[in-house]
SEROMI-367464 format. One record per residue: x, y, z of N, C-alpha, C in turn; residue in one letter. Coordinates in steps of 0.001 Angstrom, whole numbers, padded with zeros to 6 digits, always signed. Layout:
BEGIN
XYZXYZXYZA ...
// end
This chain:
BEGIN
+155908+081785+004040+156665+081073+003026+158161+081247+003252X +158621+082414+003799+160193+082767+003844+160541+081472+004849X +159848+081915+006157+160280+080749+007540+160189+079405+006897X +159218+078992+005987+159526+077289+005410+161043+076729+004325X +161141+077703+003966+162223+077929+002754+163108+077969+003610X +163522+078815+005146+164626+078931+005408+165371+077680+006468X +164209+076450+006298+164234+075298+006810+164533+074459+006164X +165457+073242+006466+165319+072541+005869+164697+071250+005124X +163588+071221+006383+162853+069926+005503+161923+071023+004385X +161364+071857+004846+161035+072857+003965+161163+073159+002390X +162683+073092+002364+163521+072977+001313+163984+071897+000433X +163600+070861+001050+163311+069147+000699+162013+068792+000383X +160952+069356+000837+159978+069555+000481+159346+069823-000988X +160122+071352-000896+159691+072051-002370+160551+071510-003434X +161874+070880-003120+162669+070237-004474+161761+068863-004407X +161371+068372-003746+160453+067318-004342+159484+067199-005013X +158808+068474-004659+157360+069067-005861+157884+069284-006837X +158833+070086-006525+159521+070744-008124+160204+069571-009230X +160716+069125-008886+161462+068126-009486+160538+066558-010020X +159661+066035-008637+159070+064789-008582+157826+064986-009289X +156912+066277-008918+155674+066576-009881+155622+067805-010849X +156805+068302-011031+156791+068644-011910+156642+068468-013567X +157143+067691-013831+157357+066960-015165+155396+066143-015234X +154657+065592-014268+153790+065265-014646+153100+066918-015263X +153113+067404-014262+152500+068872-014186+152861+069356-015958X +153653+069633-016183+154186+069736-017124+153912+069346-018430X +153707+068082-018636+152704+067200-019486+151244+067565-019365X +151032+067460-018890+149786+068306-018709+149234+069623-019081X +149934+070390-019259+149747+071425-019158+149924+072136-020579X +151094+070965-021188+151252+071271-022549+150453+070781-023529X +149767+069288-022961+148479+068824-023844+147584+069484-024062X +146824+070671-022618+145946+071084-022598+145701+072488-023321X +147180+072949-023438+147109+074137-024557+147631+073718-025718X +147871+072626-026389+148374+072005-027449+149136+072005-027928X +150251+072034-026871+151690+071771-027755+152834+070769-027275X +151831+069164-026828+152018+068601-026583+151723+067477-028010X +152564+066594-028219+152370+066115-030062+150749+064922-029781X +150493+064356-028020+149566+063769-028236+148527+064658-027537X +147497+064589-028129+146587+065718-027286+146358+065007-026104X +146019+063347-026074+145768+062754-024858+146940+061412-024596X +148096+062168-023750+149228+061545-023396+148714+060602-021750X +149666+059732-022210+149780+058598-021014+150962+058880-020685X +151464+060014-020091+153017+059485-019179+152931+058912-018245X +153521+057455-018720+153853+056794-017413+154956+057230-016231X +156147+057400-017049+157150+057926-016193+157207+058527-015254X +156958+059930-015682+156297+061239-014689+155288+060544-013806X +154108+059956-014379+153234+059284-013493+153736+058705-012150X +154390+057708-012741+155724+056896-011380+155996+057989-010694X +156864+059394-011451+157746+059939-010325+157126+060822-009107X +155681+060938-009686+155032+062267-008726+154464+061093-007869X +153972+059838-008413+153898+058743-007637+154880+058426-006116X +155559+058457-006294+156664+058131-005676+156782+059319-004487X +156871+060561-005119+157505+061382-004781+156403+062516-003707X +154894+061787-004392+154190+062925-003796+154002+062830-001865X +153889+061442-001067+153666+061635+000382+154433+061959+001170X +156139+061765+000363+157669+062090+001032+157278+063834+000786X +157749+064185-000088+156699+065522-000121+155936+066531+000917X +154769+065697+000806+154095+066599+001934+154081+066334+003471X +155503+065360+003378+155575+065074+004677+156919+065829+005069X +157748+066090+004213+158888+066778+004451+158018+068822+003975X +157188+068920+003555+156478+070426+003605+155819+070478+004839X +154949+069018+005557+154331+069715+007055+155367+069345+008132X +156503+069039+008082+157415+068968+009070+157647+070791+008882X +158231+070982+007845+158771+072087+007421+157864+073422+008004X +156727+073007+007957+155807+074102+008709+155550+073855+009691X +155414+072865+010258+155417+072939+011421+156956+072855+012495X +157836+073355+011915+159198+073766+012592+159654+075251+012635X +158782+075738+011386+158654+077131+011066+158030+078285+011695X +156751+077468+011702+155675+077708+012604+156007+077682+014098X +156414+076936+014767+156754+076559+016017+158363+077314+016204X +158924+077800+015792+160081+079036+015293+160048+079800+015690X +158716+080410+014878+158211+081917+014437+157417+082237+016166X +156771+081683+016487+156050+081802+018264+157103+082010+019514X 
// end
């Protein structure tokens, strides 16, 4: 985990989880322990953004490991 972090697609990577699926994540998580005001929410928004955000993502996390990886050897 250090060698992906100290990369940069790596680091483009994880602000995209964090940021792009987070907020769905988030919604979620608050419905399911109830302190979300609808117990069964439709975010669209969030929906869109992890939408959007999730294949840039894991394409900027397996660059990231595999530069890390190929580093570290």
């Amino acid at each position: 985990m250090k060698g992906l972090l100290s990369n940069r697609w790596g680091q483009i990577g994880v602000a995209l989880v964090v940021l792009g699926w987070g907020p769905l994540l988030l919604v979620i998580l608050l419905a399911a322990i109830g302190l979300w005001p609808d117990p069964n929410p439709n975010p669209i928004g969030p929906g869109l953004l992890f939408f959007v955000t999730f294949i840039p993502a894991l394409i900027c996390l397996g660059i990231g490991a595999f530069r890390a990886r190929s580093r570290s050897e």
